[in-house]
C-alpha positions, 0 to 999 in steps of 0.5 A: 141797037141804035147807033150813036154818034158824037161829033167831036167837032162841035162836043164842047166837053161840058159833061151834061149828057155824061151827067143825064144819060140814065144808063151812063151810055157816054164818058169824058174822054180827052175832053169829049164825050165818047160812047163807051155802052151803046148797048145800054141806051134806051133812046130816050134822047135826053142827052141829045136834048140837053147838049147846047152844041147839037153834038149828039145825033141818034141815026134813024131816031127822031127827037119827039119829046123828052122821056126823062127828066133829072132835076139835078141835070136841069141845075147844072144845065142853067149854069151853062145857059 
């Protein structure tokens, strides 16, 4: 299991790594995002890469490429860029 942490500092609550996480690893929380099944991620890091405020960070992984593309996350991803 790797440990997932959120910097609720910096999350600005856009959703995306809610919406992209395959296996629904992160929810909304007061406005943030939370780990709320870390068990369940599969350290593809596509949440790690889609957060446009660098919230996410996966201790002891390394962003090499992204495993997992979802073409209804990429639309929303372009309102916020």
């Amino acid at each position: 299991m790797v440990k997932i942490v959120v910097d609720n500092n910096v999350c600005i609550g856009c959703g995306l790594c809610v919406h992209d996480c395959p296996m629904h690893v992160y929810e909304l929380k007061n406005g943030r995002s939370t780990v709320a099944n870390p068990d369940d991620c599969m350290m593809c890091l596509s949440c790690h890469e889609i957060c446009p405020a660098n919230a996410i960070e996966h201790q002891d992984i390394y962003l090499s490429r992204r495993l997992y593309v979802d073409l209804d996350v990429c639309t929303m991803l372009r309102r916020f860029i």
